[in-house]
DRENBALUM-892672 format. One record per atom (N, C-alpha, C): residue in one letter; x, y, z. Coordinates in steps of 0.2 Angstrom, whole numbers, plus 5000, padded with zeros to 4 digits. Layout:
<nodes>
AXYZ/...
</nodes>
This chain:
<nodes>
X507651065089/X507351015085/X507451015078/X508050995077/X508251005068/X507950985063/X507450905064/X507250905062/X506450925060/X506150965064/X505551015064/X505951085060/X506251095061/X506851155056/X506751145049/X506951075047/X507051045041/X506451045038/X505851035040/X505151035039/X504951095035/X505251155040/X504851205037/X505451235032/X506051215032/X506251235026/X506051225022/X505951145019/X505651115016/X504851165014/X504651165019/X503751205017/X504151285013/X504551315014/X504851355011/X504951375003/X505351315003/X505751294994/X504851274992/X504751234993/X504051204991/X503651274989/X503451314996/X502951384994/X503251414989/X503951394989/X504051464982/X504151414977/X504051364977/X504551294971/X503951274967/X503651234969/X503351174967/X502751194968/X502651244972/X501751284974/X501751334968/X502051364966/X501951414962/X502051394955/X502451354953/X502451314948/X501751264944/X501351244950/X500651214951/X500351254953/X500051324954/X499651364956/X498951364954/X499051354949/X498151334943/X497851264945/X498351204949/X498151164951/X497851154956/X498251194961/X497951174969/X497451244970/X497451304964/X497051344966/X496251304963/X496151244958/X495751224957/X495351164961/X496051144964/X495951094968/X495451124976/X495751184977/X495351184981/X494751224982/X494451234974/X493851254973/X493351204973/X493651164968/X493451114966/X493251054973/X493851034975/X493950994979/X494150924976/X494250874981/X494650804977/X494250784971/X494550744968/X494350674965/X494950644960/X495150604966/X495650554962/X495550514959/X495850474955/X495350404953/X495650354955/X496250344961/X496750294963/X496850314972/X496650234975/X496750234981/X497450194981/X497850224987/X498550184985/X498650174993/X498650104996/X498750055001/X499450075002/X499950115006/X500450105008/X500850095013/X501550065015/X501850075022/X501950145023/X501950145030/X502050195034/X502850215031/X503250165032/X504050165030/X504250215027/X504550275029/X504750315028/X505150325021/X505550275018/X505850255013/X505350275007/X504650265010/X504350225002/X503650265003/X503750314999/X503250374998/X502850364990/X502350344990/X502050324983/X501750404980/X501950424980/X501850494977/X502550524972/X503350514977/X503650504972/X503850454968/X503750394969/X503850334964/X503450334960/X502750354961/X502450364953/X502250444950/X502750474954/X502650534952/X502250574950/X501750594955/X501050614955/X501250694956/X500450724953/X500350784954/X499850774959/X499850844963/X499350854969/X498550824967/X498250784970/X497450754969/X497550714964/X498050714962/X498150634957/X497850554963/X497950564968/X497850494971/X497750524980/X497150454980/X497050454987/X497450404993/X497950414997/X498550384999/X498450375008/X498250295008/X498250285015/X498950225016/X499150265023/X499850235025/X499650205033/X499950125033/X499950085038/X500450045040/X500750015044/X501149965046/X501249915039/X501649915037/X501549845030/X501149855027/X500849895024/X500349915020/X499649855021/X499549845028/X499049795028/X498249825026/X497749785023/X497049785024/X496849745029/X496349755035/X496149715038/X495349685035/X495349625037/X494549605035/X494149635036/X493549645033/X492849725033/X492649655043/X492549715046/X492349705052/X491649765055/X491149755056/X490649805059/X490449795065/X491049795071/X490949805078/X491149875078/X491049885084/X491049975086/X491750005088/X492049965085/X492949985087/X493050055081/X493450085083/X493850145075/X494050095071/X493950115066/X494450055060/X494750115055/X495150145056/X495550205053/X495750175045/X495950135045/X496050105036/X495350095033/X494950055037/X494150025032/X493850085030/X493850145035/X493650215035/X494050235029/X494550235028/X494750265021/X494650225016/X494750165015/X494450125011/X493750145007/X493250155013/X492550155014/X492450215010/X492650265011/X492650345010/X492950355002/X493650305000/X493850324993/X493550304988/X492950224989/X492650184988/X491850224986/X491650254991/X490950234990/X490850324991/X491250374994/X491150434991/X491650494986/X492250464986/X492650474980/X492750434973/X492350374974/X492250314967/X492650334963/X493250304967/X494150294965/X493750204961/X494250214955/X494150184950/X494850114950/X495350124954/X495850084956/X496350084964/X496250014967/X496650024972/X497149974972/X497549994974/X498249994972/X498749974981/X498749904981/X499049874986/X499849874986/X500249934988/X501149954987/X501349904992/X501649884992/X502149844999/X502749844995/X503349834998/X504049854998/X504449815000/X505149794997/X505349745000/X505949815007/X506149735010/X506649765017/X505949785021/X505249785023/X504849795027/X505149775034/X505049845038/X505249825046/X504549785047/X504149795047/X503549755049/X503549685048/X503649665041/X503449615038/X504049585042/X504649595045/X505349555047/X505049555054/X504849585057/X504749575065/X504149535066/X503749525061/X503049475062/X503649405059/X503949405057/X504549325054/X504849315063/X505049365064/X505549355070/X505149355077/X504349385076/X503849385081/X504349425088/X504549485083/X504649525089/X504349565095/X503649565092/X503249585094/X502549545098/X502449495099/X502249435100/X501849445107/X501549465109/X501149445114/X501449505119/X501549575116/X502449605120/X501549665122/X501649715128/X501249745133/X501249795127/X500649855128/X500549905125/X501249975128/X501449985122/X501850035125/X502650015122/X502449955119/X503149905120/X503049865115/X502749865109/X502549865104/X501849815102/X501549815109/X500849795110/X500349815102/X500249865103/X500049895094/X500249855088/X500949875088/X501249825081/X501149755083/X501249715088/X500849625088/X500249635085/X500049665088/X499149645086/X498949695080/X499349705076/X499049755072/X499449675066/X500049655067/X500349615062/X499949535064/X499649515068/X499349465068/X498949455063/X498649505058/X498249505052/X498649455050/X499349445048/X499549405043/X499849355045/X499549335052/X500249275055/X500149215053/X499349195051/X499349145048/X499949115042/X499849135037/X500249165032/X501149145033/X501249205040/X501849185040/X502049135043/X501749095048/X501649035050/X501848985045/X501648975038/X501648925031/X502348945031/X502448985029/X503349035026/X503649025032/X503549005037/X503948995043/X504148925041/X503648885041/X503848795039/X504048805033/X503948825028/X504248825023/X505248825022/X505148885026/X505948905028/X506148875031/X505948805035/X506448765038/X506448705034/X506048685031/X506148645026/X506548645020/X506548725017/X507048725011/X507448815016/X507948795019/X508148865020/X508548915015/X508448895009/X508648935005/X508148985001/X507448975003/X506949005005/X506949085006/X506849145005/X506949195007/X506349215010/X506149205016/X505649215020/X505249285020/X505549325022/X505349395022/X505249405015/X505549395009/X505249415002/X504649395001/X504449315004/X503849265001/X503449315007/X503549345011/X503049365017/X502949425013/X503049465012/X502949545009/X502449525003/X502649474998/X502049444994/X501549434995/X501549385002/X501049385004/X500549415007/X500649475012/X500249505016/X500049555007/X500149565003/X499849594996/X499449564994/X499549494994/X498849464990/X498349464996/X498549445004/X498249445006/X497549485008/X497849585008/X497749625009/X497149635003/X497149584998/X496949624991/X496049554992/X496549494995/X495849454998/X495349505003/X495649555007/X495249555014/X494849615010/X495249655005/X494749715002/X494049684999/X494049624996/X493449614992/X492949564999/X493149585005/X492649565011/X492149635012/X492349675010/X492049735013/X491349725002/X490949735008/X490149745001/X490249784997/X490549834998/X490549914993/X491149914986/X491549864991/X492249854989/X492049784980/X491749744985/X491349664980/X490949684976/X490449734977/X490049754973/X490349804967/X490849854970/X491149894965/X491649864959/X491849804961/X492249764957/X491749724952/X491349694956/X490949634950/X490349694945/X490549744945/X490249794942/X490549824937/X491349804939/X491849834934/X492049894934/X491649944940/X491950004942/X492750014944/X492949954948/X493249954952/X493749894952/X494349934951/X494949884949/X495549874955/X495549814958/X496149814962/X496749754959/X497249804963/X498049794960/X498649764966/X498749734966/X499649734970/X500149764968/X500549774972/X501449774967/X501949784974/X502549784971/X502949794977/X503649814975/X503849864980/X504449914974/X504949914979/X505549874975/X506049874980/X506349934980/X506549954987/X507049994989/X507550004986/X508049954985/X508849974984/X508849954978/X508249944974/X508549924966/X508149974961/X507350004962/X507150054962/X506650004957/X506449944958/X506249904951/X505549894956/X505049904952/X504249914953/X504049824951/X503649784954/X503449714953/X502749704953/X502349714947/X501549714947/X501249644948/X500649634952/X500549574951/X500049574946/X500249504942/X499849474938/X499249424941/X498549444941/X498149394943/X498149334938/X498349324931/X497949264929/X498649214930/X499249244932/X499649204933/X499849194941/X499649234944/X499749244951/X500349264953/X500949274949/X501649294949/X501549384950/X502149404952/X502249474952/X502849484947/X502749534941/X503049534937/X503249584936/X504049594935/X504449664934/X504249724928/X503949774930/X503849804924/X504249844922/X504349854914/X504749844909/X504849954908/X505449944908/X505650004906/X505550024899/X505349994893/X505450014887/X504850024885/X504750094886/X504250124886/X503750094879/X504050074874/X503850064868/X503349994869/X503549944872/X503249894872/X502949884881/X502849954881/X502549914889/X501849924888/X501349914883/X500649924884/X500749824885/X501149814880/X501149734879/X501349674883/X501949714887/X502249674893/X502049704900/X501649724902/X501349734908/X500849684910/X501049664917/X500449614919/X499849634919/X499349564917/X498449614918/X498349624923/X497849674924/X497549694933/X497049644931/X496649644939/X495949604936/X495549664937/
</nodes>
């Protein structure tokens, strides 16, 4: 199992690297215990680990990973809802002060709900990932007509924006979440960071655009999209 080998090398370097170099951190972290002040929505996509694209320290942020970085709408049947539960929990007992919706271009998720690979397919056989990507089929249904109408279109880029903004609708269904924000406590964010180019795209709520943020450290308090 090479890959389980590699793991613990890794935990290795790390115990003697980057654990001992942070000692005073994680020795107070775990006296102390959490408090981040950022929940960060991300894919599971192995590529796209938001801890080092914005270069966090340990208890810096509270980080939940899912197929496409989805939120589904707040729902109170008696099913598990593993996302709302974290949502629910960074929200209303860690009173995390920003969430933070990552999505990514090149998403396998977001390309297989385009191409409905997954479409009505048995459990076992990617029965989970259909019904987990239905959250956004509406959506991609529009961006399906859309790209036969204009096929110059990038389908899968407009879909990865979308299931972001969408994701960022279905959080302010949950009460804790609506109440947290119209309070001011509680600030929610998009963005979406391409893989092969390494360029981060913040959304801008008063323009509705996702906006490249700006490497020149001097002038980025002024060109940075607003959050709302």
């Amino acid at each position: 199992m090479p890959e389980f080998k590699a793991l613990l090398e890794g935990y290795r370097r790390f115990r003697t690297g980057a654990y001992q170099e942070q000692r005073r951190r994680y020795d107070a972290l775990a006296d102390k215990g959490q408090a981040p002040g950022l929940l960060v929505i991300s894919c599971s996509d192995s590529r796209v680990d938001p801890t080092r694209i914005f270069d966090t320290e340990p208890g810096q942020m509270f980080v939940v990973r899912n197929v496409a970085n989805l939120v589904p709408p707040c729902d109170s049947d008696n099913s598990q809802h593993s996302t709302s539960a974290a949502i629910e929990y960074a929200v209303t007992q860690l009173k995390v002060h920003h969430i933070l919706v990552l999505g990514h271009a090149r998403c396998g998720g977001i390309k297989a709900s385009l191409e409905g690979t997954f479409d009505d397919a048995p459990m076992g056989e990617g029965g989970f990932i259909g019904r987990w990507m239905s959250l956004i089929a509406p959506a991609r249904d529009i961006i399906r007509a859309a790209a036969k109408l204009s096929p110059d279109i990038d389908a899968c880029s407009a879909l990865e924006l979308a299931a972001i903004r969408l994701s960022i609708d279905n959080l302010r269904s949950f009460p804790f979440v609506a109440e947290a924000e119209a309070a001011g406590t509680l600030h929610l964010q998009g963005a979406l960071f391409d893989i092969a180019e390494g360029v981060l795209r913040v959304l801008n709520h008063d323009t509705g655009k996702f906006e490249t943020v700006p490497m020149d450290w001097e002038n980025e308090t002024a060109s940075l999209p607003k959050s709302n």
